[in-house]
N, C-alpha and C positions, 0 to 999 in steps of 0.2 A: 337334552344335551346340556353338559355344565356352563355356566358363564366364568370366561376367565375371569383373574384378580391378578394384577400387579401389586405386590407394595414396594414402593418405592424408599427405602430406610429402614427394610423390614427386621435390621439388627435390634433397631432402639426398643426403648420401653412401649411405646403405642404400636408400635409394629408387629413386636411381639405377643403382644396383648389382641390386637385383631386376629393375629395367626389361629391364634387359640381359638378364638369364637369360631373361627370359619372349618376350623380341622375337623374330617368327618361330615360335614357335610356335604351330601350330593351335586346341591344345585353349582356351587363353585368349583373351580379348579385352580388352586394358587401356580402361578408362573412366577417359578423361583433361577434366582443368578447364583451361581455358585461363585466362593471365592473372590478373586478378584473383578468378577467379569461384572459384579454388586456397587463398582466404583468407575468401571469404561463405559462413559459417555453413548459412546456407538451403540455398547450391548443395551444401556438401559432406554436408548431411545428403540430400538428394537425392539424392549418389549413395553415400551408403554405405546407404540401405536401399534401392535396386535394384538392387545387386552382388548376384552369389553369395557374393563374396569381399571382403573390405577387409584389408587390410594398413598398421597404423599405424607410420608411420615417422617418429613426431613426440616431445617432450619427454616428462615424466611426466605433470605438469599437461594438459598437450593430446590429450595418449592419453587420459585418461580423462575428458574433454569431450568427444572424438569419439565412445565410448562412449556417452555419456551422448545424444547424438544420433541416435544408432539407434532408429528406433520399435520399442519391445516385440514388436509383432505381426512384424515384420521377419526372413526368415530367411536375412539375411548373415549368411556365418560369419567370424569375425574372426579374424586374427593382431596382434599388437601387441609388435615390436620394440620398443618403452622397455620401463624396469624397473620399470611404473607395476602392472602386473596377474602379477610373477612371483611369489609366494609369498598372491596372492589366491585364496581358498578358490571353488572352479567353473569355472576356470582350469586347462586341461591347460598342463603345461609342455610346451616347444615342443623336448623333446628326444627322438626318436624309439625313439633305443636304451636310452634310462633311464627312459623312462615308459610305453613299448609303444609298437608303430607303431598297435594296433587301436585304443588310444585315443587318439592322434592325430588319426586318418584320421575317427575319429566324432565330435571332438567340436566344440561348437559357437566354444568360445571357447580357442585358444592363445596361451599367452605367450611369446615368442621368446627361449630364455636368452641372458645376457650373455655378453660375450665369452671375457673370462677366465674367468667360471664354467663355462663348455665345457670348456675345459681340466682345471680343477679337478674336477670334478662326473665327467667321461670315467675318468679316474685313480683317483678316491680311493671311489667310489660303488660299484662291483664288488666291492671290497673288503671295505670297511664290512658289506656285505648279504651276503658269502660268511663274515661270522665272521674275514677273514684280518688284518685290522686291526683297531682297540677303536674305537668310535664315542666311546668317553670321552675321548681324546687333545686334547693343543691343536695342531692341526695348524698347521706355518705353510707361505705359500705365497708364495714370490717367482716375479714376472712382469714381462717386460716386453711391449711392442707396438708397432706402428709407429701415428706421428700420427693416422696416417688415422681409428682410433679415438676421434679427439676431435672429429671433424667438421671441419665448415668454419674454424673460427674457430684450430683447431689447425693444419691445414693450411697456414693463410695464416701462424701464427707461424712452423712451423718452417722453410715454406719459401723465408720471408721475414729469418730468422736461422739460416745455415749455422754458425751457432760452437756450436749448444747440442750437444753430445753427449750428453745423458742429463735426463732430467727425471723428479724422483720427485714424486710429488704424495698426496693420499689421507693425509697423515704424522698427522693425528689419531687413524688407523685407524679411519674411518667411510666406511667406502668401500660404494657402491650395491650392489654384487655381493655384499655380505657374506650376509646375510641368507636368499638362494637358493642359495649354496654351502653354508652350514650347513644349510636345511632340507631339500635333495635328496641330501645324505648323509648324514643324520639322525646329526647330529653334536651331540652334547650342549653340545659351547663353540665359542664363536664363534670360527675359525680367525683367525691373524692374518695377515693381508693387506698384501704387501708391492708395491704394481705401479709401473711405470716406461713413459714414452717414450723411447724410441731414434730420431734421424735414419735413419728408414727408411720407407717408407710404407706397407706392409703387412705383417705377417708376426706371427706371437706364438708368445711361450716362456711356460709353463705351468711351474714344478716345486714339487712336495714336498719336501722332504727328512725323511727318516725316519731317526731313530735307533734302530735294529730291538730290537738289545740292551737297548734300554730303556724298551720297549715291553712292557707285559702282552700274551700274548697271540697276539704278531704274529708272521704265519708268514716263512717263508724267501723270501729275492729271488727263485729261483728258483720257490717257488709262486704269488708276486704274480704274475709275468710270464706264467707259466703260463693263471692265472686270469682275466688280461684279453686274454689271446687268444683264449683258449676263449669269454670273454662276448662278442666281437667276431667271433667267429669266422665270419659269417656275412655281418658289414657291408664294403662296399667304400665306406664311407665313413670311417670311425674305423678305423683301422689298426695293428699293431704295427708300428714302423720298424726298417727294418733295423739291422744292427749301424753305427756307424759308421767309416768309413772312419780310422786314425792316432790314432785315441783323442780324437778333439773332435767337438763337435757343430756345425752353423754353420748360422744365420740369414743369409741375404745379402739385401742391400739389391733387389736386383734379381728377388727369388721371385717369379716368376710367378703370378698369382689363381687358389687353388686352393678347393676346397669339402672336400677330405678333413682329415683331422686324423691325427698318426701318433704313436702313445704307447711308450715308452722306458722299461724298468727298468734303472738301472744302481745296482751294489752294489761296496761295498769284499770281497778277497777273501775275506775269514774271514764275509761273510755279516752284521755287525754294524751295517750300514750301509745305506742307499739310497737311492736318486735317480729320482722318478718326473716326467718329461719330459715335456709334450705341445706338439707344435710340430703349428699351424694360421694360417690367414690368420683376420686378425680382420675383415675384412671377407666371408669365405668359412664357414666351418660356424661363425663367429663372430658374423655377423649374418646379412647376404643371403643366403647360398647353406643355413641353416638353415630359414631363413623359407620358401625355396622347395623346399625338404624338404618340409615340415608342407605345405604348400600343394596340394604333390602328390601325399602323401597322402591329405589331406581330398578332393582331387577323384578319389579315386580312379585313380592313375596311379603308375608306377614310382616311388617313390621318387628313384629319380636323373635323372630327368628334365630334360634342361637344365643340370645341373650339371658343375663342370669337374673331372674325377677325376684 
C-alpha cells in the first residue's frame, strides 16, 4: 500500500521539485489541495495529520505554524525544508551521511539542510570529528549558486535583468545557514560566510580555503582527501570528483539536475595550502533531491530512490 506525502508549499520551487521526484512512483501517494483550499488553515491541518508524511516547503515563520498544526496525537512524520527547525533540539538533521541514515530513517521530525551548508558541513564535518583539522579555527567559506536558490521572486529578477553577473548579498555576515554550519561541525567560532548569485539557474560551488601551514594541528592534503573518501566511501551520493581536466574546475550554466554532490582537495605543491571544493545543484542534494533522501529512508526504501545520480 502507498505511503501518503503532503507537501505543504507544494507551489514553490522545492515543492515542485520533490513533486517531480515522487511522480510515478508506486510506493507514495501525493495528497494534493486544490486552489484555495492550498492556503485554509483548517484544510491543511487536515491533511498534514492524515499523511504518513508532510514535507514543508514553506518560509521559517510558516514551517513552524504548520507544525504547530499537527494534532499531538498525530503520527505524520515530518520533513521541513526551511531553516525554521535546523539547529532545533528533537530535530534530526536531514543529512543522512553526517547524522546516520538509522536516525534518519527513524525519526519522527527532520530538518532538511540548507544548501550551502551541504557543501559546507560534506567538506569540513569529517575532518573536524577525525582530529584532521582544529574545530577552534575561523573557518571562512565562499560560495556561490545559481538563482534558483532564491525562489520565485529571484527567478523573476535575474531572468527578468540579463546584465546582473554576480550578486553578493548576506554582507552583514548574518546569513541563515550560519548557525547549522557551525553547529554540525562543532565549530567553536562562527565561520565567515562569504555566498554569492551567478546568472545561472542551478548549480553551486562550496569552498574552504585552508591555510594548512598555519593551522595547529592540521594534517596533510593528501590525508584530507584520503579521509573524505574513505567517509564516503560507501555513498553514491556525495562523491570524491575526479581530477580535473587542464587545471580548472567549471560550473556551466547548462548542468543538468543532479541529486549527487562531488567534493575536491586541491593543495599548493609544498602541501602548505588547500582548497576544499564541493560542487552540487542547489536544487538537487541542496533541497529536493535531500528531502527525498530522508523521505526514503523514513519509509524505509533505498535511499536513492528516484533520485537523479
Amino acid at each position: 500500500m502507498a505511503q501518503t506525502v503532503f507537501i505543504d508549499g507544494a507551489a514553490g520551487t522545492t515543492g515542485l521539485e520533490i513533486a517531480d521526484r515522487l511522480a510515478g512512483r508506486s510506493e507514495f501517494e501525493l495528497v494534493v489541495l486544490e486552489g484555495d483550499r492550498r492556503k485554509d488553515p483548517a484544510a491543511r491541518a487536515e491533511a498534514l495529520g492524515a499523511s504518513d508524511f508532510a514535507i514543508l516547503c514553506l518560509p521559517d515563520d510558516a514551517a513552524r505554524e504548520a507544525v504547530a498544526l499537527i494534532d499531538p496525537g498525530s503520527q505524520v512524520r515530518v520533513i521541513d525544508a526551511s531553516t525554521a527547525h535546523r539547529v532545533t533540539p528533537g530535530w534530526v538533521y536531514g543529512f543522512p551521511e553526517i547524522s546516520g541514515r538509522d536516525e534518519v530513517a527513524g525519526a519522527a521530525r527532520v530538518s532538511n539542510p540548507g544548501c550551502y551548508s551541504t557543501g559546507f558541513i560534506a567538506l569540513l564535518a569529517p575532518l573536524v570529528r577525525a582530529g584532521l583539522l582544529p574545530a577552534d579555527w575561523p573557518y571562512t567559506c565562499n560560495a556561490v549558486s545559481g538563482y534558483s536558490g532564491g525562489g520565485k521572486s529571484l527567478i523573476e529578477r535575474f531572468e527578468g535583468d540579463p546584465d546582473i553577473a554576480w550578486r553578493g548579498y548576506a554582507l552583514a555576515l548574518g546569513h541563515k545557514h550560519v548557525p547549522e554550519m557551525q553547529a554540525r561541525c562543532g565549530l567553536t567560532q562562527q565561520p565567515l560566510f562569504t555566498p554569492a548569485v551567478i546568472p545561472a539557474h542551478r548549480g553551486m560551488v562550496v569552498e574552504i580555503p585552508l591555510p594548512l601551514a598555519a593551522m595547529p594541528g592540521a594534517a596533510s592534503p593528501d590525508a584530507l582527501r584520503t579521509a573524505l573518501a574513505e567517509f564516503y566511501g560507501n555513498s553514491r551520493i556525495v562523491r570524491m570528483g575526479a581530477e580535473p581536466d587542464g587545471g580548472e574546475l567549471l560550473l556551466r550554466a547548462s548542468r543538468a539536475p543532479s541529486d549527487a554532490m562531488d567534493l575536491h582537495v586541491f593543495a599548493a605543491p609544498d602541501g602548505s595550502q588547500a582548497r576544499l571544493v564541493a560542487l552540487l545543484d542547489n536544487l538537487g542534494k541542496g533541497a529536493s533531491g535531500a528531502a527525498v533522501q530522508s523521505l526514503n529512508l523514513m519509509a524505509g526504501l533505498d535511499e536513492t530512490a528516484g533520485l537523479r545520480l
